[in-house]
C-alpha positions as CSV (number, residue, x, y, z in Angstrom):
1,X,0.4,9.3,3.8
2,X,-2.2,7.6,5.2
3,X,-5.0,8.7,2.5
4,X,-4.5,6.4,0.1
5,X,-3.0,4.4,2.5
6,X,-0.8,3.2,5.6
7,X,2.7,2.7,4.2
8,X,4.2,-0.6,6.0
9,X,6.5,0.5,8.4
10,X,10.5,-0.4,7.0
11,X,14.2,0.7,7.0
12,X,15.1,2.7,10.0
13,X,16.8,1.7,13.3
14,X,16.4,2.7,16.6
15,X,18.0,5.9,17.7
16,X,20.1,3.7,20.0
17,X,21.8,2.0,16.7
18,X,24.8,2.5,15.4
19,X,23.8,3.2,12.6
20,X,23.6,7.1,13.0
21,X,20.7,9.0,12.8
22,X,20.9,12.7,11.8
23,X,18.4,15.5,11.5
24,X,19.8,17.2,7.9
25,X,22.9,14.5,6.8
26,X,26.4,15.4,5.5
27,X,28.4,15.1,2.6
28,X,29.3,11.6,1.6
29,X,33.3,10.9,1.0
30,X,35.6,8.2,2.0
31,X,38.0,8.4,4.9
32,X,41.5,7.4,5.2
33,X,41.2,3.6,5.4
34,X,38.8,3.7,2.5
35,X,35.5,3.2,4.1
36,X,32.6,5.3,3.2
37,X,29.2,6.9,4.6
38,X,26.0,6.9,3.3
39,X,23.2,9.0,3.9
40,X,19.5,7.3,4.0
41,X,16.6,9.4,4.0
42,X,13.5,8.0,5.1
43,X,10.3,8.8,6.3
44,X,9.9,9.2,10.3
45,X,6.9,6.7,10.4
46,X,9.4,4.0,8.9
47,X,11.9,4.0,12.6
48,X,12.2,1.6,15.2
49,X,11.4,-1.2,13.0
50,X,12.1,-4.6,14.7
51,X,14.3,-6.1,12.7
52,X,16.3,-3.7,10.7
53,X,19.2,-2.0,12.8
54,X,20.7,-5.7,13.3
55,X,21.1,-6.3,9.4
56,X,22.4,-2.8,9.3
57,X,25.0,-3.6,12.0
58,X,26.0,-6.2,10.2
59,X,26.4,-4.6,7.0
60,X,28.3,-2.5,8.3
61,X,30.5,-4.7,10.5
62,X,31.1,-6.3,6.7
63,X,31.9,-3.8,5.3
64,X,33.7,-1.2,7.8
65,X,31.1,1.2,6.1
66,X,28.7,3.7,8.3
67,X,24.9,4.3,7.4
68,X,23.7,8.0,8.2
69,X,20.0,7.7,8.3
70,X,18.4,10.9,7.9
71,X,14.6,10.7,9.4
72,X,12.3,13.1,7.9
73,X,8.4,13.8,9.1
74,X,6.0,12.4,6.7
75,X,4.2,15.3,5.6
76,X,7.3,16.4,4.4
77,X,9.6,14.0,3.2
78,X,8.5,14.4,-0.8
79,X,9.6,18.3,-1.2
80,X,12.8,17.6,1.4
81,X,13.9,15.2,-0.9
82,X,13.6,17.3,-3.7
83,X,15.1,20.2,-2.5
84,X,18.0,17.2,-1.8
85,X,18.0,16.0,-5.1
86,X,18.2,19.4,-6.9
87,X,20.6,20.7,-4.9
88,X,22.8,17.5,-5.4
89,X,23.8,16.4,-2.3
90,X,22.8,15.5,1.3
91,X,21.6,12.1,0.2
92,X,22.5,9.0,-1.2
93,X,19.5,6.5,-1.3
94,X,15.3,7.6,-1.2
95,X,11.9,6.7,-1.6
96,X,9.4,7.9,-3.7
97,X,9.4,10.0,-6.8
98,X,8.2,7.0,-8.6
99,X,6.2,9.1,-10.6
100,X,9.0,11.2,-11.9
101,X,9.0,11.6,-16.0
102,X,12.9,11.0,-16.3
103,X,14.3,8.9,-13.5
104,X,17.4,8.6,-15.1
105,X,18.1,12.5,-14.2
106,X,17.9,11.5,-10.4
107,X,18.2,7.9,-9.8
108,X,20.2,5.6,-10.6
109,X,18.6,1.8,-12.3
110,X,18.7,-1.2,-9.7
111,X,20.9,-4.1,-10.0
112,X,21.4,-7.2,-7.9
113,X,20.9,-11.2,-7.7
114,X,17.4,-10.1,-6.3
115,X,15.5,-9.3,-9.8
116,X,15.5,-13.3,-9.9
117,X,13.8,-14.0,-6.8
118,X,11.4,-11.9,-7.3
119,X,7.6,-13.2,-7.2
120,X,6.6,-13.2,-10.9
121,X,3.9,-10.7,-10.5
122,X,6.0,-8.3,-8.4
123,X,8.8,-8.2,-11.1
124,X,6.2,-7.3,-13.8
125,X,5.0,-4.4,-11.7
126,X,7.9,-2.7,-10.8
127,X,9.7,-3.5,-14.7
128,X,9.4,-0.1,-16.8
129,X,9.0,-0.5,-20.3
130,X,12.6,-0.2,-21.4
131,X,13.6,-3.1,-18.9
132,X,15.2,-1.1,-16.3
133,X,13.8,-1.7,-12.5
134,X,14.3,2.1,-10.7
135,X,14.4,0.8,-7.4
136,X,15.8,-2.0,-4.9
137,X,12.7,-3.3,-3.7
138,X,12.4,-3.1,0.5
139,X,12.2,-5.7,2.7
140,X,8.9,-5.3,3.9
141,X,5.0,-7.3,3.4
142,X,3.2,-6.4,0.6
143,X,0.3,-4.6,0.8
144,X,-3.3,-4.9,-0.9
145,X,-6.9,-3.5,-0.4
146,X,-9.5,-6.0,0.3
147,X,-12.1,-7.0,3.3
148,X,-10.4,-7.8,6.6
149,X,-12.8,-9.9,9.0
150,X,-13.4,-10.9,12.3
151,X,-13.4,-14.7,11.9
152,X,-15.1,-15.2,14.8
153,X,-17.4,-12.8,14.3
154,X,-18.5,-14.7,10.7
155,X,-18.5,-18.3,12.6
156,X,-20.9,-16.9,15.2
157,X,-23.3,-15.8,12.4
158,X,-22.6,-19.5,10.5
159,X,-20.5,-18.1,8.1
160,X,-17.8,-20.9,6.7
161,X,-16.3,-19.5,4.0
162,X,-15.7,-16.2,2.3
163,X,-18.1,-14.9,-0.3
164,X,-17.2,-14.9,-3.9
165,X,-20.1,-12.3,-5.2
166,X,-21.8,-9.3,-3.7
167,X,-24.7,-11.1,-3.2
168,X,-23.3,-13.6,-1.0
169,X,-21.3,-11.1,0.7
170,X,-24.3,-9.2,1.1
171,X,-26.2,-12.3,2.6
172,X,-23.1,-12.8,5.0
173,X,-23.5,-9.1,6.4
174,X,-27.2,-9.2,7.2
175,X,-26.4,-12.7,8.8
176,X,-23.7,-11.0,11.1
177,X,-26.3,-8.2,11.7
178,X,-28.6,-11.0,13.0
179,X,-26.6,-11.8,15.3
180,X,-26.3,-8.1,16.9
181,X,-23.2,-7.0,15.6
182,X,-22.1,-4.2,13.4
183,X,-21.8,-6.4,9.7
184,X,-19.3,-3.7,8.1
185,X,-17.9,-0.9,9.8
186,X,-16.9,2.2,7.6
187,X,-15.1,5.4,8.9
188,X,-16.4,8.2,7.0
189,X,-14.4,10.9,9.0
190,X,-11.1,9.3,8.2
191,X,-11.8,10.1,4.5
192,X,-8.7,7.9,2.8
193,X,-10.1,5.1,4.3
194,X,-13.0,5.0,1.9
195,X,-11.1,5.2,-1.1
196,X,-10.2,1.6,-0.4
197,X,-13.9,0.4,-1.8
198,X,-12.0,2.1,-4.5
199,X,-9.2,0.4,-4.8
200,X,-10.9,-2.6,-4.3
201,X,-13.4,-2.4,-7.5
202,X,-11.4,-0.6,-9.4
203,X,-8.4,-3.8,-9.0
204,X,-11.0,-5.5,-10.4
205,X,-11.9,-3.1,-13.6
206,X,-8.4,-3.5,-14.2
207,X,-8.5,-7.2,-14.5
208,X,-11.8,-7.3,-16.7
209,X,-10.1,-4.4,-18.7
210,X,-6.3,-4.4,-18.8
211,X,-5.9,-1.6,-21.1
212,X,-8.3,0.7,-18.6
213,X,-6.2,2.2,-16.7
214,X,-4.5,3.9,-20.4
215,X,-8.2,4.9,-21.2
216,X,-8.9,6.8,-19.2
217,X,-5.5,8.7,-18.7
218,X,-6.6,9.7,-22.1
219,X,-9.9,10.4,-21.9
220,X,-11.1,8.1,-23.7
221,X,-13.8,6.5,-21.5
222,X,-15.7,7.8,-18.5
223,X,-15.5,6.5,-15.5
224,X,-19.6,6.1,-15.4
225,X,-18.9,3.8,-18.9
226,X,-16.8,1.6,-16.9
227,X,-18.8,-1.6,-16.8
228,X,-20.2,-3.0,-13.4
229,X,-19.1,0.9,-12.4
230,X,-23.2,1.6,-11.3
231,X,-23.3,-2.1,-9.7
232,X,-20.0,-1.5,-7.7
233,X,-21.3,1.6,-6.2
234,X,-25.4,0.5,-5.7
235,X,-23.9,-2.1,-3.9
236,X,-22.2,-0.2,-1.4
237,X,-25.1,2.1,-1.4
238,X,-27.6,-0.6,-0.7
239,X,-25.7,-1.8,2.5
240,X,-25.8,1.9,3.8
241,X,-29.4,1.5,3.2
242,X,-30.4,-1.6,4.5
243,X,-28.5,-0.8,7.7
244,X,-25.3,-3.1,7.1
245,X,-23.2,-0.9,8.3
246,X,-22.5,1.2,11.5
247,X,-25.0,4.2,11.8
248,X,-22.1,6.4,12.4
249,X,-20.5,5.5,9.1
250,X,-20.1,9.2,7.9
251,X,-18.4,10.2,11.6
252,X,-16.8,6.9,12.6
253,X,-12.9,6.8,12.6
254,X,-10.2,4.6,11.3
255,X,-9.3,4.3,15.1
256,X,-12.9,3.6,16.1
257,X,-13.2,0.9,12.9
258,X,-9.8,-0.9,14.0
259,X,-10.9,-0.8,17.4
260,X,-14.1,-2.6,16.5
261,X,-13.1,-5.6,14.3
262,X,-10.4,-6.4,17.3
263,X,-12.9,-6.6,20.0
264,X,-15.3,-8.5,17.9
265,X,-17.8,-5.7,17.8
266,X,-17.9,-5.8,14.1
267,X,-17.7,-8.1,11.4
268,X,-15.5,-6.5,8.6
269,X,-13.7,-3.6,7.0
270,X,-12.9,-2.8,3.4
271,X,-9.2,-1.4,4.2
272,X,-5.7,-2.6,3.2
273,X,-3.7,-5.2,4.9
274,X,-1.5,-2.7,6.5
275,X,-4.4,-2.7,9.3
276,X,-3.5,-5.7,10.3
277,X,-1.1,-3.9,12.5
278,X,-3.5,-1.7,14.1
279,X,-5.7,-4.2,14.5
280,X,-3.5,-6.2,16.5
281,X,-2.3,-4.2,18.4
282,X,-5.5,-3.1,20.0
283,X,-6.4,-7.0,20.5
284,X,-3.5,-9.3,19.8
285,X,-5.8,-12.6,19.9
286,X,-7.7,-11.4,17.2
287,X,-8.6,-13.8,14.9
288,X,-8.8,-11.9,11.1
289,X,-8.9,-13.2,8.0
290,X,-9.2,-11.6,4.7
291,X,-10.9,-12.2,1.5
292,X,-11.3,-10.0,-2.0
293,X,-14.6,-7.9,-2.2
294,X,-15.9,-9.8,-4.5
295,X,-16.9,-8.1,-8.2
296,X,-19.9,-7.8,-9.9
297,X,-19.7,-10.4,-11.9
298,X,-17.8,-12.9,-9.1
299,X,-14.5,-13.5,-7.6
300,X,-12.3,-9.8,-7.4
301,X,-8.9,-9.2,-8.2
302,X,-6.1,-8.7,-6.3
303,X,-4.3,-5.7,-6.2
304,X,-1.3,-6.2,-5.2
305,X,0.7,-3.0,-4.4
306,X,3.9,-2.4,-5.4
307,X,7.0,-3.2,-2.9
308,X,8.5,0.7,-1.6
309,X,11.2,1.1,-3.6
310,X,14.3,2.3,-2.0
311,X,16.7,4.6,-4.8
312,X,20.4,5.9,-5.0
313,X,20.5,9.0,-5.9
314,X,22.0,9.8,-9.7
315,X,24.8,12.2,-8.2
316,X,25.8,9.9,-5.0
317,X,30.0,9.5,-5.2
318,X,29.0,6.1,-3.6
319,X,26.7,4.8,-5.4
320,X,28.1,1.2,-5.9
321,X,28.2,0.8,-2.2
322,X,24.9,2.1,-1.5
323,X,23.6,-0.6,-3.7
324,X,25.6,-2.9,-2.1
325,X,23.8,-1.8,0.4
326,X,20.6,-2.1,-0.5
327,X,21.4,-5.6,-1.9
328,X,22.6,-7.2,1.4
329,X,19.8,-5.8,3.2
330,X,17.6,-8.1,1.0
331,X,19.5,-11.4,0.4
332,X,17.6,-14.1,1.3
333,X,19.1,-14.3,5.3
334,X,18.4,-10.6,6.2
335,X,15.3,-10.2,4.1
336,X,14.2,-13.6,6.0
337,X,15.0,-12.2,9.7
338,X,13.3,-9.3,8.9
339,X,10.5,-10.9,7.9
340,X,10.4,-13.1,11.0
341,X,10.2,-9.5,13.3
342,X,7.9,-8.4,10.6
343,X,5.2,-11.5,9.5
344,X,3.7,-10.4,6.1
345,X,3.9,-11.2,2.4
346,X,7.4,-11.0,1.0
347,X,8.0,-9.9,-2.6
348,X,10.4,-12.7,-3.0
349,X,9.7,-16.3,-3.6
350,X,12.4,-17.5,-1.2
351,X,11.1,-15.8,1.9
352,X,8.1,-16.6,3.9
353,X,6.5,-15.9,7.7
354,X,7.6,-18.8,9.9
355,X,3.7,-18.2,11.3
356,X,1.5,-15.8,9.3
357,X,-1.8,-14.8,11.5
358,X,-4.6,-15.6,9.7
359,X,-4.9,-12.8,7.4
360,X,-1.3,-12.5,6.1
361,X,-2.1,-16.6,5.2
362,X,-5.3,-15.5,3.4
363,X,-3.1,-13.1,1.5
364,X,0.0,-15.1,1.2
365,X,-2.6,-17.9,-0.4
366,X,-4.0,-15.1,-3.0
367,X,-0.5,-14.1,-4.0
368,X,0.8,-17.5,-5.0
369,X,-2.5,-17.8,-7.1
370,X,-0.9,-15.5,-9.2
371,X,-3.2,-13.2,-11.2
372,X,-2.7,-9.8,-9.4
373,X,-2.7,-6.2,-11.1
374,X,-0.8,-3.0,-9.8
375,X,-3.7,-0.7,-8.5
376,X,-4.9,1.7,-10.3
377,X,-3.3,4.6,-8.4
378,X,0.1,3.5,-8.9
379,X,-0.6,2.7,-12.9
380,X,-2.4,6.1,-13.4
381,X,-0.2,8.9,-14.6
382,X,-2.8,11.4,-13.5
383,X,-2.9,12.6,-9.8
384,X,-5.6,11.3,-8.5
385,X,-8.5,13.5,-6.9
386,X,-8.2,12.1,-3.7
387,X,-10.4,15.2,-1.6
388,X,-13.0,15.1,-4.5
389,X,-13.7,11.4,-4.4
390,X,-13.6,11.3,-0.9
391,X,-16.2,14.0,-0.8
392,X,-18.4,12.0,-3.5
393,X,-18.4,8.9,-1.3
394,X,-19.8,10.6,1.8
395,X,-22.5,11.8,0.0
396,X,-22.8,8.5,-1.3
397,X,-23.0,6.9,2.3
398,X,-24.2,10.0,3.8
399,X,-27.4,9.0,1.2
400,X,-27.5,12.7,-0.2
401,X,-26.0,11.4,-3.6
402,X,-27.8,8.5,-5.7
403,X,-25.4,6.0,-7.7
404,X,-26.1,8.6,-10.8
405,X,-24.8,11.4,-8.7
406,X,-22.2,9.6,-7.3
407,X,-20.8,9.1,-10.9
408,X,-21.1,12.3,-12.1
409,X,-19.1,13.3,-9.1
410,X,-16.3,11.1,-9.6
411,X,-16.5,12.2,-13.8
412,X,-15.9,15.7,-12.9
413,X,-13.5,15.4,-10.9
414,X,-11.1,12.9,-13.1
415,X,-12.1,15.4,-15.8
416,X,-10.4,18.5,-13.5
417,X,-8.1,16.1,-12.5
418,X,-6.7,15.6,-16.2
419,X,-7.3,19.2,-17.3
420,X,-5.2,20.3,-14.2
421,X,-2.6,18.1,-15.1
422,X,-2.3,19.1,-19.0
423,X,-3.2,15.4,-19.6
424,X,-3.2,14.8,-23.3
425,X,-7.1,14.2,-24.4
426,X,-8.8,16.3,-21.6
């Protein structure tokens, strides 16, 4: 999960809840004084989330109701909730299969008081096109792509505000360089983390283009016809080759690159603000900040990724409670508390850190602007050809691809990407 990139930890308890926690879950039914159990299948990276297991336990003390939550590892928690879903049974409420054709066959739509505090922008994103929202949104920050820097790292090198076009933020780099430190740290080995340049430039092809992202799911344009597509990647080429970056860039790790922004051995990162929490963690006086890589032509846009949305399975004989469920765990009081454990950017507009670090103010700030697009992965109907891009951008920063090889690399592989997928127009 971490390729495209590190899903915000949410919605499990500690083992030591009361809330129980099951390997494979069990049949859902009602006892004899009318209470029920629901199964919740989640992800293992989501447990032990500060927070959570006391809104649980109080759901549950409401209600007299039990929550079964069903961990699953990572790597497999797609197919094991498919083989649930098929087999109709083992689980009430999931994640994922957002990308499903006809959700209606396995989910059930989302109701609740929430859909109205909802941040404008959010709403809009996760709104199909026949009105119906297939998924309670979680209780969790919002996540986007964008440069995450060590402000004291930029004050040391007289930097007083964030650049708003590449040459700037070029100019900023070699004046962190000057002062001896690494300007922008990238971690080649950990290959996902290099598709957030990605994400970054292509949030802001979206907002240039907004019918883009439907082009070239058809085929109608190539990715090398993008405009600014050639400036986007020189640029990151030319701070490879002016030495902007570390020198280990194609063997460096996400580890390594977290490691370096906390102890003020480097300037900045192009990653998601998920790495805040790594960050952190490895130095919890860091001072970060963040800031949009800016776009070719000025000021980026923010992609702002959808919320994880949390889904009660079509067949569930308790589905009204399990949305209950879901519904209490984000009124305005839990959804607050958690966010108090958890400082980040809420998808609603009543909710808000008590004391956002640096960063999550820099993104809160960028979010009330207004303005943001859904990236381009989660818009895209095609899967996208994670390995192959990854592979064109280390040869990019590996300087044995040019910017014109670099785009015919990235072509192909959206052309196999769509043939492979029966895409209409490829």
């Amino acid at each position: 999960m971490r390729r495209i990139r590190r899903t915000a930890l949410i919605g499990a308890a500690a083992l030591a809840s009361t809330a129980i926690v099951a390997g494979c879950g069990s049949d859902t039914g009602t006892d004899s004084a009318g209470h029920v159990t629901i199964t919740y299948m989640l992800p293992s990276s989501w447990a032990n989330v500060p927070g959570f297991q006391d809104n649980v336990h109080a759901w549950e003390k409401k209600t007299g109701n039990t929550v079964t939550l069903t961990p699953v590892p990572d790597a497999n928690y797609d197919s094991l909730v498919q083989a649930r879903l098929a087999a109709k049974g083992g689980v009430d409420i999931f994640s994922g299969q957002d990308t499903v054709k006809n959700k209606a066959a396995i989910m059930q739509p989302a109701t609740g008081p929430w859909l109205e505090r909802l941040n404008p922008d959010v709403r809009k994103a996760i709104t199909s096109p026949d009105g119906a929202v297939w998924g309670t949104p979680s209780a969790d920050g919002l996540n986007a792509t964008g440069v995450i820097y060590n402000k004291d790292v930029f004050a040391k090198a007289g930097i007083t505000k964030p650049p708003t076009t590449l040459a700037e933020f070029q100019s900023d780099l070699q004046k962190v360089k000057d002062t001896g430190g690494t300007p922008l740290y990238l971690s080649g080995k950990d290959g996902w983390t290099l598709l957030q340049h990605r994400s970054c430039v292509n949030a802001s092809f979206i907002g240039a283009d907004k019918q883009l992202v439907s082009k070239l799911d058809a085929n109608q344009t190539k990715w090398t016809d993008v405009p600014d597509f050639d400036q986007e990647t020189k640029a990151l080429a030319d701070w490879v080759g002016k030495g902007l970056t570390n020198g280990d860039a194609l063997t460096a790790t996400y580890d390594s690159a977290t490691a370096a922004i906390a102890g003020g051995k480097a300037g900045a990162i192009i990653n998601g603000t998920w790495s805040f929490a790594a960050i952190t963690k490895a130095n919890p006086s860091a001072n970060l900040g963040f800031f949009l890589l800016p776009a070719a032509k000025g000021p980026g846009t923010l992609g702002l990724q959808k919320p994880n949305l949390l889904k009660v399975a079509k067949f569930s004989k308790v589905a009204p409670q399990a949305q209950d469920f879901l519904n209490f765990m984000i009124a305005q009081p839990q959804a607050q508390k958690f966010m108090d454990a958890n400082p980040g950017v809420s998808a609603f507009t009543d909710v808000k850190a008590a004391n956002p670090a640096g960063g999550v103010a820099d993104l809160q700030r960028l979010v009330d602007q207004g303005g943001s697009v859904v990236p381009f992965d989660q818009q895209s109907v095609i899967p996208q050809p994670q390995d192959d891009i990854i592979a064109a951008y280390q040869e990019l920063i590996g300087k044995r691809a040019d910017v014109a090889e670099f785009g015919d690399l990235v072509q192909k592989a959206w052309q196999s990407a769509g043939a492979k997928a029966n895409a209409s127009g490829f």
